[in-house]
Backbone and ligand atoms as CSV (ligand in chain L), in Angstrom:
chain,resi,resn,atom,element,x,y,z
A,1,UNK,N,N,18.388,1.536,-0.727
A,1,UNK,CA,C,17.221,0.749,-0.304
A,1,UNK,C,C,15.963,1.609,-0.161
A,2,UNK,N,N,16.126,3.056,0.475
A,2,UNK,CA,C,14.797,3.772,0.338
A,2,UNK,C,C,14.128,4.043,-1.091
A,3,UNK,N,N,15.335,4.328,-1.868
A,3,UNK,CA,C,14.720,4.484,-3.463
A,3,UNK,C,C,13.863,3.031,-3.895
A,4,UNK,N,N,14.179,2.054,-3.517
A,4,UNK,CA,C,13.477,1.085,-3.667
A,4,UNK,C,C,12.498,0.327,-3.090
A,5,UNK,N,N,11.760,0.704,-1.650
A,5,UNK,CA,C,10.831,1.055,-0.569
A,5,UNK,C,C,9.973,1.887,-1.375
A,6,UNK,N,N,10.445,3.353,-1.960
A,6,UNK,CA,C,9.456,4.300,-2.229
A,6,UNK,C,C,9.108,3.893,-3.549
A,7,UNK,N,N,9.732,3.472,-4.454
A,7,UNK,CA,C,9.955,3.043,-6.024
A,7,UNK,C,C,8.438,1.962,-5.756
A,8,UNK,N,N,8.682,0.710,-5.090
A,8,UNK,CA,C,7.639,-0.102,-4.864
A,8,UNK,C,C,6.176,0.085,-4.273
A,9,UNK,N,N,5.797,1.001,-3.530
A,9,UNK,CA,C,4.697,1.789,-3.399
A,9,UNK,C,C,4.239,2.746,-4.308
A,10,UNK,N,N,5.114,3.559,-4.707
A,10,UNK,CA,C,4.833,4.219,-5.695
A,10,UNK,C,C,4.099,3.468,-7.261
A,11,UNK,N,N,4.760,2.096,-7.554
A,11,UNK,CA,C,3.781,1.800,-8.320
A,11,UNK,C,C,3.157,1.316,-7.889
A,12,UNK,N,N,3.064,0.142,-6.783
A,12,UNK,CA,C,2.005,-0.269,-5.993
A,12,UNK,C,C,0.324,0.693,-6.506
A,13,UNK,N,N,0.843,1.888,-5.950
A,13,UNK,CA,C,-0.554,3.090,-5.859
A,13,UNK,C,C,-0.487,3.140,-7.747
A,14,UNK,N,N,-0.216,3.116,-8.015
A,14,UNK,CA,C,-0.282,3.234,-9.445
A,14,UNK,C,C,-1.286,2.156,-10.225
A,15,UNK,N,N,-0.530,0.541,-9.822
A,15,UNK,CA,C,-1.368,-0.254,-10.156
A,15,UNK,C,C,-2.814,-0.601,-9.533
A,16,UNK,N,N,-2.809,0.425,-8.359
A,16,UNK,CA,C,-3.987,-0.155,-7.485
A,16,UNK,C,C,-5.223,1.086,-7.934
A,17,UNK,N,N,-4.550,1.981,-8.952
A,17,UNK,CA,C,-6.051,3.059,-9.643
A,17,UNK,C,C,-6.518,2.419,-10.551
A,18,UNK,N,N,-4.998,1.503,-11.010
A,18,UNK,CA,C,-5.369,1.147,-12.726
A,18,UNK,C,C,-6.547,-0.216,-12.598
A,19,UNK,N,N,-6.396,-1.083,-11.236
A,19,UNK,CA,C,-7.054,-1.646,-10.875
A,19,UNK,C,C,-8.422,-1.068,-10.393
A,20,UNK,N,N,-8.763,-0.644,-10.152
A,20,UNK,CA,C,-9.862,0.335,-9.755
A,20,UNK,C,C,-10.718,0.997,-11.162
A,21,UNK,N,N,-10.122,1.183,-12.108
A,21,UNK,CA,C,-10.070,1.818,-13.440
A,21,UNK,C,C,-10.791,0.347,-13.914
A,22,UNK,N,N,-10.162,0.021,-14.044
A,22,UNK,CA,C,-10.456,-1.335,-14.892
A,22,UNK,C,C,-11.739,-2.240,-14.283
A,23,UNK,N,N,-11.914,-2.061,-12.986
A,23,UNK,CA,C,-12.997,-2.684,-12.638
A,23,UNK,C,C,-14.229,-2.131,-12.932
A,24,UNK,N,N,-14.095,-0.337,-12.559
A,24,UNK,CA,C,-14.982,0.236,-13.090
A,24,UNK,C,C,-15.868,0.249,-14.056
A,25,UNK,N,N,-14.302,-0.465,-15.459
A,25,UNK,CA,C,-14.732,-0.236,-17.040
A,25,UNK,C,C,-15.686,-1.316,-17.126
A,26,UNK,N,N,-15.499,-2.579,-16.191
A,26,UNK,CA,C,-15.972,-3.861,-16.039
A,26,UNK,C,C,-14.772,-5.138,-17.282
A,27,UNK,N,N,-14.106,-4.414,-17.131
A,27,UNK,CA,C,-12.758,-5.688,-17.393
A,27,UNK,C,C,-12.160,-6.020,-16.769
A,28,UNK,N,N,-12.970,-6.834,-16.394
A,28,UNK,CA,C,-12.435,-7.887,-15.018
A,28,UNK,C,C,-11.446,-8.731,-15.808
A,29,UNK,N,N,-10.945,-9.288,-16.398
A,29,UNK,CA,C,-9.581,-10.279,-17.108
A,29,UNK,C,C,-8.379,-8.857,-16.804
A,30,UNK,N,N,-8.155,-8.342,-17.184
A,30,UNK,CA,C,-7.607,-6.946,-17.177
A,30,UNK,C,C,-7.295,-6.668,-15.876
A,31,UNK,N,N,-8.379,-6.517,-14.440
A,31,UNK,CA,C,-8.867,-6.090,-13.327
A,31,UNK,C,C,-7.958,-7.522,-12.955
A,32,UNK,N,N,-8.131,-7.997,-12.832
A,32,UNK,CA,C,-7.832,-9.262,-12.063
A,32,UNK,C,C,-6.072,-9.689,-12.459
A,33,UNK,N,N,-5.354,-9.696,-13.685
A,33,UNK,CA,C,-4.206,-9.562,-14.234
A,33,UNK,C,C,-3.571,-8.960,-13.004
A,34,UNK,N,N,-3.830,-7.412,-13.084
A,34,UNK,CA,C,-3.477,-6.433,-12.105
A,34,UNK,C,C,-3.582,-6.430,-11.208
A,35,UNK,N,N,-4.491,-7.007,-11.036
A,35,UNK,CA,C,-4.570,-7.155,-9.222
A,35,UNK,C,C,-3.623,-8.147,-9.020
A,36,UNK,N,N,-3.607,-9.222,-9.439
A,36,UNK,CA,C,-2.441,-10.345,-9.371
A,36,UNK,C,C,-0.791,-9.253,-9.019
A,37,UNK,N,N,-0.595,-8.631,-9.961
A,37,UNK,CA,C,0.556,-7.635,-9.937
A,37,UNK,C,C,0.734,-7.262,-8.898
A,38,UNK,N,N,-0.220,-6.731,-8.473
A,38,UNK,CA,C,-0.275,-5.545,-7.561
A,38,UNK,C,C,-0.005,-6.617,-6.318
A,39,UNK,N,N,-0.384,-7.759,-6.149
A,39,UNK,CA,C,-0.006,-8.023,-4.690
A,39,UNK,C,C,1.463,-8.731,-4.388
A,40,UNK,N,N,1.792,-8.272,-6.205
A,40,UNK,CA,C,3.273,-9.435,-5.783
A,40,UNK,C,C,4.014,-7.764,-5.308
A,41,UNK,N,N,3.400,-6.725,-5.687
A,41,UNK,CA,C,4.380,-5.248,-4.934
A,41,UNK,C,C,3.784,-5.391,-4.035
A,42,UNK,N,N,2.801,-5.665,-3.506
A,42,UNK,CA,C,2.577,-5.726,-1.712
A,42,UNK,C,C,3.509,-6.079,-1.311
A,43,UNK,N,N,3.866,-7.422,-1.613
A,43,UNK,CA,C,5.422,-8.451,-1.303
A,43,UNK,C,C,6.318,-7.724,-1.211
A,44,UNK,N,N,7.156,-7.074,-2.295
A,44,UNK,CA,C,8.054,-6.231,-2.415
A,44,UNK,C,C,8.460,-5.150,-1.482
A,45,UNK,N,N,6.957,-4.429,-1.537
A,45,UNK,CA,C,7.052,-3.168,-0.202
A,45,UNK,C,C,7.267,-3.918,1.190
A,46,UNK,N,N,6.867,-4.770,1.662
A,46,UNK,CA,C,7.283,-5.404,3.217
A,46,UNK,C,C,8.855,-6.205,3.059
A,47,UNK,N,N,8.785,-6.192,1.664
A,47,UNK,CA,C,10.322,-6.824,1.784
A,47,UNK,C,C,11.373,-5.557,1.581
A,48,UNK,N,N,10.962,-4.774,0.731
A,48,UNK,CA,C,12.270,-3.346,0.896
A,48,UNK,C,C,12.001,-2.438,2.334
A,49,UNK,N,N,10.446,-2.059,3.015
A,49,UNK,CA,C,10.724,-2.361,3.914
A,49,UNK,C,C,11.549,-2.802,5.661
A,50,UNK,N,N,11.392,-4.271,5.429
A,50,UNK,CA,C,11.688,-4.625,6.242
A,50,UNK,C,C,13.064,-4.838,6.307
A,51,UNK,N,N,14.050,-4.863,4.822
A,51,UNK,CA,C,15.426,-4.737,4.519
A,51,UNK,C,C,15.742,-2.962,5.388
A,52,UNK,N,N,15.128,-2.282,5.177
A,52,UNK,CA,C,15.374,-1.179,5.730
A,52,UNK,C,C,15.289,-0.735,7.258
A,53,UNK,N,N,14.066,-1.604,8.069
A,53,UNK,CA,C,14.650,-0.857,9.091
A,53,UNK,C,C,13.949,-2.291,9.939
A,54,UNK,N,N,14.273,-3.717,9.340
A,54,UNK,CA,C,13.872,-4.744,10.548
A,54,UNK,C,C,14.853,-4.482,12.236
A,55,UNK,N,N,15.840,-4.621,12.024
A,55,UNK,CA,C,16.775,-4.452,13.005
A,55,UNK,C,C,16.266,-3.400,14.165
A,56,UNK,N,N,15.385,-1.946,13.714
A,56,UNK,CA,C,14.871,-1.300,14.262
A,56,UNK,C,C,13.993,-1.955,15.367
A,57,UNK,N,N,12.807,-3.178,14.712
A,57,UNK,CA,C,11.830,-3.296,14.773
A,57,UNK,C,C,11.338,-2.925,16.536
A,58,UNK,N,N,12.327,-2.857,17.576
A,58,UNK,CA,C,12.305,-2.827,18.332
A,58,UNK,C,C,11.581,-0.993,19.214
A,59,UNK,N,N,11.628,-0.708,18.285
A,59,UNK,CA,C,12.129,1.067,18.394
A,59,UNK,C,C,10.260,1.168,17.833
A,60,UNK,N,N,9.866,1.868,18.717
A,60,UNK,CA,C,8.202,1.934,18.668
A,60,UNK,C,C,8.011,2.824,17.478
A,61,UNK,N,N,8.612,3.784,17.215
A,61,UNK,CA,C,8.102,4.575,15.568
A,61,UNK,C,C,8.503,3.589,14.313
A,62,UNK,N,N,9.219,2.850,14.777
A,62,UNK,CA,C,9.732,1.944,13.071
A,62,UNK,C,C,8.424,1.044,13.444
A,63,UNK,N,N,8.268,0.119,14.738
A,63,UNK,CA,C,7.564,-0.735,14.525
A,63,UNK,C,C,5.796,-0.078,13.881
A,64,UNK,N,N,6.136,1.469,14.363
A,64,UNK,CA,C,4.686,1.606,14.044
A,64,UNK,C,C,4.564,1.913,12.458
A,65,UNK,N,N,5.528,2.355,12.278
A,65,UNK,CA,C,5.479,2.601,10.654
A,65,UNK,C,C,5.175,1.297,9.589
A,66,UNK,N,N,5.996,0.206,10.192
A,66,UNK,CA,C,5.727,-0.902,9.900
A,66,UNK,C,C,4.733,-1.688,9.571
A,67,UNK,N,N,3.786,-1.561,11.470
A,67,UNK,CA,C,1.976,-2.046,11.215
A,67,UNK,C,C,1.492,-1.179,10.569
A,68,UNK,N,N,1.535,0.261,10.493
A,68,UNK,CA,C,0.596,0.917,9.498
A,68,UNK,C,C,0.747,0.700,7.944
A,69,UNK,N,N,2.203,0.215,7.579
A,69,UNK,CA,C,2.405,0.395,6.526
A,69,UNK,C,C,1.665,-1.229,5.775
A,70,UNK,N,N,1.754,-2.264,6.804
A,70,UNK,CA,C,0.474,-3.279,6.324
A,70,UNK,C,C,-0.675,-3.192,6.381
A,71,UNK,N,N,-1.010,-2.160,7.527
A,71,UNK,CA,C,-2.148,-1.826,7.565
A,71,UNK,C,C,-3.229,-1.097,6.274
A,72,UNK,N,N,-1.978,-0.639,5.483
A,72,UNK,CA,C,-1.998,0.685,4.454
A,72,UNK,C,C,-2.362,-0.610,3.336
A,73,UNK,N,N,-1.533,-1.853,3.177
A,73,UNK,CA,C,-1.674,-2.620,2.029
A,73,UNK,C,C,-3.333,-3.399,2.615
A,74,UNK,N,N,-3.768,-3.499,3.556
A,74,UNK,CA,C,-4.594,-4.439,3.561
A,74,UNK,C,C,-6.039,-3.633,3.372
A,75,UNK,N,N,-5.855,-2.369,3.506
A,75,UNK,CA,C,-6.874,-1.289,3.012
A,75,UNK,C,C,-6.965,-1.470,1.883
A,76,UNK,N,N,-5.748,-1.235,1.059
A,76,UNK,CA,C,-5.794,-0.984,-0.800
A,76,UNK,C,C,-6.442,-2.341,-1.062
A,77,UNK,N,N,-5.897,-3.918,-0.236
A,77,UNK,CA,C,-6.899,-4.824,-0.970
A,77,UNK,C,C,-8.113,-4.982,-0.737
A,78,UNK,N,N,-8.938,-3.919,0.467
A,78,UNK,CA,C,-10.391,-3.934,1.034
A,78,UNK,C,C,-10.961,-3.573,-0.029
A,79,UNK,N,N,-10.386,-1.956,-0.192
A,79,UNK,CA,C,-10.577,-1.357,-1.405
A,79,UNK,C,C,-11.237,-2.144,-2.754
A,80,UNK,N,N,-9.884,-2.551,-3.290
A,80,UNK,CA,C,-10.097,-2.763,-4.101
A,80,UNK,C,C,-11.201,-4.267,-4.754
A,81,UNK,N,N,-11.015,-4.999,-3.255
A,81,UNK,CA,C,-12.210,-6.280,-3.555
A,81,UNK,C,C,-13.686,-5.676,-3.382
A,82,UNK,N,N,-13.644,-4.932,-2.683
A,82,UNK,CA,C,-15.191,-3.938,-1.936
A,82,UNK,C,C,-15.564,-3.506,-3.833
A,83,UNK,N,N,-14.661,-2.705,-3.762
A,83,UNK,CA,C,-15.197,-1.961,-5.645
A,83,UNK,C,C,-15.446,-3.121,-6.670
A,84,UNK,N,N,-15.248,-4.629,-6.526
A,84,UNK,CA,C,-15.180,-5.177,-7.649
A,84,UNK,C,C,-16.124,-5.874,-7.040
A,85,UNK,N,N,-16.798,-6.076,-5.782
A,85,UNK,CA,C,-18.248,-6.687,-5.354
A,85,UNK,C,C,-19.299,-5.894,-5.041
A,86,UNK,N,N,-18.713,-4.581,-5.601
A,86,UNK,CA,C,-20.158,-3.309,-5.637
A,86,UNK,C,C,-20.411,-2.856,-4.612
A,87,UNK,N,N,-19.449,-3.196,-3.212
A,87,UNK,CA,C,-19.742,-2.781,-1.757
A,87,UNK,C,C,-19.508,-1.552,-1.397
A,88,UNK,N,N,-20.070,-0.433,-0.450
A,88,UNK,CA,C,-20.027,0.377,-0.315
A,88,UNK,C,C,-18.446,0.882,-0.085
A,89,UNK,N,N,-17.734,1.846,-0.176
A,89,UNK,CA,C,-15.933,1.951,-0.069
A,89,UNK,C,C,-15.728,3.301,1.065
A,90,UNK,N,N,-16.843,3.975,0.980
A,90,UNK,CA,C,-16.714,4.845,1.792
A,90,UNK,C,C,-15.636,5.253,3.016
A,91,UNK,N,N,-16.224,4.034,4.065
A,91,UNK,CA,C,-15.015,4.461,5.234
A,91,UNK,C,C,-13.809,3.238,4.959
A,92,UNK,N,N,-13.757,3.099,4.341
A,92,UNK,CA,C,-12.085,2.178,3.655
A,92,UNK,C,C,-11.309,3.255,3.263
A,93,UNK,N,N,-12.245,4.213,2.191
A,93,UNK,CA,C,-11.242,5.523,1.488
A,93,UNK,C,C,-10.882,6.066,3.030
A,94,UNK,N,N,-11.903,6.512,3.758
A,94,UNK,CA,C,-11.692,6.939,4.641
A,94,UNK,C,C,-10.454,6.845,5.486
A,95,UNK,N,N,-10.104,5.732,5.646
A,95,UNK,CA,C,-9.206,5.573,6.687
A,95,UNK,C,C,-8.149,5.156,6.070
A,96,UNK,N,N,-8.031,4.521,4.688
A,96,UNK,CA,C,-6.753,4.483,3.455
A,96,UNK,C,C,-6.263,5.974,3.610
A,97,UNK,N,N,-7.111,6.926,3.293
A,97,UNK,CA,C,-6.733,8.537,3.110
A,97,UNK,C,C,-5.664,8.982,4.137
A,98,UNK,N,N,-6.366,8.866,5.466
A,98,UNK,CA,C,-5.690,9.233,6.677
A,98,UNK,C,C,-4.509,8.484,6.813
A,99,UNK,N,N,-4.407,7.020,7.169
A,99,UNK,CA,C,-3.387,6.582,7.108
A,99,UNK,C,C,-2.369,6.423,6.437
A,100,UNK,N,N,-2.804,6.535,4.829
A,100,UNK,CA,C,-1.407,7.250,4.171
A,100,UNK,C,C,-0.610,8.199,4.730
A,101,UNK,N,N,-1.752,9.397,4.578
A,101,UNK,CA,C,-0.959,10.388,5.049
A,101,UNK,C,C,-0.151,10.415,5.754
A,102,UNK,N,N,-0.574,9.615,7.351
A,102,UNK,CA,C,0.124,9.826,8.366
A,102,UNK,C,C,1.326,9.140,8.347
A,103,UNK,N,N,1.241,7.617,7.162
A,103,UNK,CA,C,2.467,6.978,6.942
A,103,UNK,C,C,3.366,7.832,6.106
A,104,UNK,N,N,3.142,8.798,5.004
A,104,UNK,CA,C,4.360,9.271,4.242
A,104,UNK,C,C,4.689,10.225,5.229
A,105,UNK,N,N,3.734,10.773,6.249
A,105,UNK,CA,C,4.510,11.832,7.128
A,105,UNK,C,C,5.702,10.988,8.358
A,106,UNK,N,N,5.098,10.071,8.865
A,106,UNK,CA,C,5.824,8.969,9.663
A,106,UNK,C,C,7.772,8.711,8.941
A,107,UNK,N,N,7.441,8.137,7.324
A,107,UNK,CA,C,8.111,7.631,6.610
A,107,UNK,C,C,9.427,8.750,6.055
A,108,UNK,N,N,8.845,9.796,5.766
A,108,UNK,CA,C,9.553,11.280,5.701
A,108,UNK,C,C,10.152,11.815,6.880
A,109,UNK,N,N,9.716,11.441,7.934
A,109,UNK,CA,C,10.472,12.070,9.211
A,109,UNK,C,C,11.325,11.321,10.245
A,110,UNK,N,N,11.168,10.111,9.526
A,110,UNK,CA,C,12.275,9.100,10.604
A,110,UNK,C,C,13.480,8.862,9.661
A,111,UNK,N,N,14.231,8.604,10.986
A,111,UNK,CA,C,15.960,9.396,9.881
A,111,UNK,C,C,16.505,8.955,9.025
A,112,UNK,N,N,16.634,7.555,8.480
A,112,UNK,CA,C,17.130,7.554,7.822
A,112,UNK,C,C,17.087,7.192,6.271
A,113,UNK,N,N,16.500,7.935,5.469
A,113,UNK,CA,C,15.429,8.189,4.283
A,113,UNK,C,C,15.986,9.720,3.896
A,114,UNK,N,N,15.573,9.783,3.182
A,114,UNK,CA,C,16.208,11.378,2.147
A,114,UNK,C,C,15.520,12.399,2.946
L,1,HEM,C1,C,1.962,1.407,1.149
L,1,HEM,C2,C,2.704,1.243,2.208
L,1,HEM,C3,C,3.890,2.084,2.570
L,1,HEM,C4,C,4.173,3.406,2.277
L,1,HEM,C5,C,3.342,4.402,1.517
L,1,HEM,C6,C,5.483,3.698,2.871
L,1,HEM,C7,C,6.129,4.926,2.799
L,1,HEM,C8,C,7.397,5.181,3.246
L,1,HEM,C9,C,8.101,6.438,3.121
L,1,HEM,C10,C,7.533,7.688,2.477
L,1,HEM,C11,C,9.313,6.294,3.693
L,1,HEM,C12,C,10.410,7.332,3.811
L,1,HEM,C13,C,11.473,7.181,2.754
L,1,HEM,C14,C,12.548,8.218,2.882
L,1,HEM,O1,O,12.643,8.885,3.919
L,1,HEM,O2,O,13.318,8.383,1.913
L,1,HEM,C15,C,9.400,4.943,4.206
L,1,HEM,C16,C,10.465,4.417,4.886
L,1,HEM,C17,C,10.439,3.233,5.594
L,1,HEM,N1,N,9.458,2.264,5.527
L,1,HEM,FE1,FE,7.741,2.379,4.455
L,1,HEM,N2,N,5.954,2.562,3.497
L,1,HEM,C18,C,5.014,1.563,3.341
L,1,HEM,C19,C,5.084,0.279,3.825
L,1,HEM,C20,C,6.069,-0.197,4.678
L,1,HEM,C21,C,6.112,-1.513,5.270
L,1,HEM,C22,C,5.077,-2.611,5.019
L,1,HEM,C23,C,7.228,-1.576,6.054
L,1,HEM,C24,C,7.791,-2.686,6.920
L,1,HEM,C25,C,7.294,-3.866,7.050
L,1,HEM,C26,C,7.902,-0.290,5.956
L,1,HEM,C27,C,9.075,0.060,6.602
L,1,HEM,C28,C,9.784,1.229,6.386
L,1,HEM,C29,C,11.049,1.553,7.034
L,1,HEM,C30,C,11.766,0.698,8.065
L,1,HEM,C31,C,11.454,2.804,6.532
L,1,HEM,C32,C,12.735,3.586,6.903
L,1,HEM,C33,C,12.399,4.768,7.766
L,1,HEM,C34,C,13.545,5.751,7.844
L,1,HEM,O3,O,13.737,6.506,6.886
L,1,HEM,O4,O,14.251,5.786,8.857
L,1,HEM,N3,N,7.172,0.518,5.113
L,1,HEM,N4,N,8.222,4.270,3.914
């Protein structure tokens, strides 16, 4: 189940440059396809997830890994609607940046994951 937690973020972030890429180019049909994609792996990640450690939910580091880790998807879609309405992205990267981090460090150090 973790290979498939990390498998689903992993492209998640994948589709969410190519989305970013594409808006840039201004192919929005393209931009928008992908973005469609990309939120059915939003889905995915809260569902491998929550297969992994709901039962926890009780236990304050899972639950926090949890809100950050929606917290983490609702950034990538700030992100990515902010860049395709020309809005400034600045402190979105900002706090996407940090909170990754602190989620793969969170996600890497609670036990039961590789
Ligand atoms: C983009 C968002 C997310 C990222 C980058 C992320 C990242 C990670 C990483 C790196 C791990 C560790 C895997 C391992 O040790 O092998 C992990 C595990 C886990 N994640 Fe996520 N995650 C995200 C979203 C979520 C969400 C939305 C939930 C729940 C609703 C969630 C729940 C969990 C749980 C319960 C674990 C197991 C922790 C353990 O190893 O004991 N994650 N995640």
């Amino acid at each position: 189940m973790t290979h498939a937690h990390i498998s689903t973020w992993a492209i998640a972030l994948i589709l969410f440059v190519v989305v970013l890429f594409l808006t840039k180019a201004g192919k929005e049909k393209g931009a928008k396809i992908t973005a469609m994609i990309l939120r059915v792996f939003y889905i995915l990640i809260v569902v491998t997830g929550l297969q992994l450690g709901w039962t926890l939910i009780t236990n304050g580091q899972y639950a926090l890994k949890m809100v950050l880790g929606i917290v983490v998807i609702g950034l990538m879609e700030m992100i990515a609607v902010r860049t395709r309405k020309g809005k400034s992205t600045v402190v979105v990267w900002v706090l996407f940046v940090v909170v990754f981090a602190y989620i793969l460090h969170l996600g890497f150090s609670l036990p039961m994951g590789m």
